[in-house]
C-alpha positions in Angstrom: 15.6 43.6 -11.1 14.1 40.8 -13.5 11.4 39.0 -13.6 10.9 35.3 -11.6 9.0 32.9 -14.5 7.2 30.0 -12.6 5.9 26.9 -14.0 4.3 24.2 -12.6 5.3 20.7 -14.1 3.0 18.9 -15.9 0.7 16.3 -14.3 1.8 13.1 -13.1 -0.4 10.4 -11.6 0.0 11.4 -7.9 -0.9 15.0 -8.7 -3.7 14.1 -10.3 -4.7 11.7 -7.5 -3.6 14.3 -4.8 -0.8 12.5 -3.2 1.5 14.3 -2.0 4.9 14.0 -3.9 8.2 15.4 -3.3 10.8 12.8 -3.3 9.0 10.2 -5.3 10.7 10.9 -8.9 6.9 9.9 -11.2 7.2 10.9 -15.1 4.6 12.8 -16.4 1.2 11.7 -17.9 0.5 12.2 -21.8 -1.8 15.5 -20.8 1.2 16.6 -18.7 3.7 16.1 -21.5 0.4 18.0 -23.9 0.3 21.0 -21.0 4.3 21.1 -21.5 4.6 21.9 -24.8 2.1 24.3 -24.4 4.3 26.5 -22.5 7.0 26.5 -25.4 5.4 28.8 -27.9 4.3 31.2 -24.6 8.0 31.4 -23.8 9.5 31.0 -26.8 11.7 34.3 -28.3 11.9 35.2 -24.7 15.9 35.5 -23.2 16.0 34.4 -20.1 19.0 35.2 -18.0 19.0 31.9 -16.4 16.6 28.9 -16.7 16.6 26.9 -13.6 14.8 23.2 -12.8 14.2 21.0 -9.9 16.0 17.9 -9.7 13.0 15.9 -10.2 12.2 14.1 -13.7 8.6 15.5 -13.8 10.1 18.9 -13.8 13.2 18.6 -15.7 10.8 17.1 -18.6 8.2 19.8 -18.4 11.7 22.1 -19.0 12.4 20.3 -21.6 9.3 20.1 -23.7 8.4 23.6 -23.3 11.8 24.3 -24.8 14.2 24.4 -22.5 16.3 21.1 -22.5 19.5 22.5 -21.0 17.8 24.1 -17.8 20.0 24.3 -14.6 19.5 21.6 -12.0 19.1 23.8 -8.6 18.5 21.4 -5.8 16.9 24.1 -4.0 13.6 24.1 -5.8 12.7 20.6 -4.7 9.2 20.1 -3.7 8.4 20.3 -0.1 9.8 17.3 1.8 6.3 15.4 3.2 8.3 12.8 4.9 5.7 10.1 6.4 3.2 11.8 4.2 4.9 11.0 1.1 2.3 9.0 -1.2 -0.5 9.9 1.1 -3.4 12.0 0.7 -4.6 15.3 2.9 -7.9 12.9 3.1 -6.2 10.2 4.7 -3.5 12.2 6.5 -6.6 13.9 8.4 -7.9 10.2 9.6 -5.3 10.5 12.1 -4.4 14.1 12.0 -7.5 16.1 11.8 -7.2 19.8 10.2 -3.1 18.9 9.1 -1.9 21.2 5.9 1.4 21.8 4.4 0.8 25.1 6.0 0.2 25.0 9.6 1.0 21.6 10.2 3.9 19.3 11.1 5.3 17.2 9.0 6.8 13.7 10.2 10.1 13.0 8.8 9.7 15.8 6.4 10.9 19.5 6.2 9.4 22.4 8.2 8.3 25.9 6.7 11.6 27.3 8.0 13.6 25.2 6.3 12.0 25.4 2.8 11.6 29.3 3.9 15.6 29.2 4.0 16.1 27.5 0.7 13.4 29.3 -0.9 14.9 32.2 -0.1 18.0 31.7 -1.7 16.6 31.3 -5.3 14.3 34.7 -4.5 17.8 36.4 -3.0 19.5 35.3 -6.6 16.5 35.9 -9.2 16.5 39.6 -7.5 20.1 40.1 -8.0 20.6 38.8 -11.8 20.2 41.1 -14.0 17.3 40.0 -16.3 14.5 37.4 -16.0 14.6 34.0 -14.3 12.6 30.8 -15.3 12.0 27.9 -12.8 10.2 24.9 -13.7 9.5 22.9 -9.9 6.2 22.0 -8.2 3.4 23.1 -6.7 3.7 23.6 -2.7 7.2 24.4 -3.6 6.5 27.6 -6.1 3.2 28.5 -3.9 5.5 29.1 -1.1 8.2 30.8 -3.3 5.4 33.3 -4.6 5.0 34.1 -0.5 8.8 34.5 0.4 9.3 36.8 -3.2 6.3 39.0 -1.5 8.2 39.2 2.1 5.3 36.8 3.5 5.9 33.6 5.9 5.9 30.2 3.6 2.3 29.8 5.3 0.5 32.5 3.2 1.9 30.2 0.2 -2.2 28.7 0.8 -3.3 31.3 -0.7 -2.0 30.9 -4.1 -3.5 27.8 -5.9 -1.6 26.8 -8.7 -2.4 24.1 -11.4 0.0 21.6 -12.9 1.6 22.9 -16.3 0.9 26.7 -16.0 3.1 29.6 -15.6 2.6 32.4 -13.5 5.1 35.8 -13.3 6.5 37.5 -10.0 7.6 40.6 -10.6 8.6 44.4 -9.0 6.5 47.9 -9.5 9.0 50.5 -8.5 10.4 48.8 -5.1 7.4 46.4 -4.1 7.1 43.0 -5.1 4.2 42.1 -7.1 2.4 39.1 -8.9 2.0 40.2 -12.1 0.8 37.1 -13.6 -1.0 33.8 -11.4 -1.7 30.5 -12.7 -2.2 31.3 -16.3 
């Protein structure tokens, strides 16, 4: 089994702002592009079995300035749907929904952890089968809760793993048990 590359696009306005972004295609800011290109000379020589990206343009251009300009679309590593929450910050989300997260909470008009559990899943299911490593470029609540599923944990313990815009972080197996080898670096 290979290896499952994560990177977190770059920064975008909203991201730096803390609105919460899924659908809302934003390009990145200069010091998102600057974190992008970053990345290419840490993956660069590397042969990657498959090099997959969200949909969205912050993501596809993160791909594509750390080196990677023919990455695979996969509609599956779209950022958690927020719904009514889309734009908004957890600040003012807790003015009328006290305590919400991603986690715990509902989301109106958006996806629930089972559902982005079930898609999640299917890239996990696939990176385990290829032979050789997998890179995905996608976002942060989105990769957070990837990192759970690859360990076998619910989409909820995704709160645990803070991740930063433009960084890269490696999921990996130690003889049978699934392991982060490498976390927001």
């Amino acid at each position: 089994m290979g290896h499952l590359y994560l990177v977190r696009h770059g920064a975008t306005e909203w991201s730096e702002s803390g609105r919460h972004t899924s659908v809302t295609d934003l390009p990145l800011l200069p010091a998102g592009e600057q974190a992008a290109r970053a990345l290419a000379p840490r993956l660069a020589g590397h042969d990657f079995a498959v090099v997959l990206t969200s949909p969205r343009r912050r993501a596809r251009h993160t791909a594509e300035l750390a080196g990677f300009p023919d990455a695979v679309v996969d509609e599956d590593l779209v950022e958690w749907c927020y719904g009514d929450y889309e734009g908004v910050t957890t600040e003012e989300i807790h003015r009328t929904d006290p305590g919400w997260t991603i986690w715990t909470g509902s989301t109106p008009g958006g996806e629930t952890a089972a559902e982005v559990a079930t898609r999640l899943d299917r890239v996990a299911t696939a990176a385990r089968a290829r032979p050789g490593d997998t890179l995905v470029f996608a976002h942060g609540h989105c990769l957070r809760a990837l990192a759970a599923r690859w360990l076998g944990l619910p989409v909820a313990e995704g709160r645990i793993f803070g991740l930063d815009t433009g960084t890269l972080s490696v999921l990996a197996d130690d003889r049978g048990q699934p392991i982060v080898q490498r976390w927001n670096s």
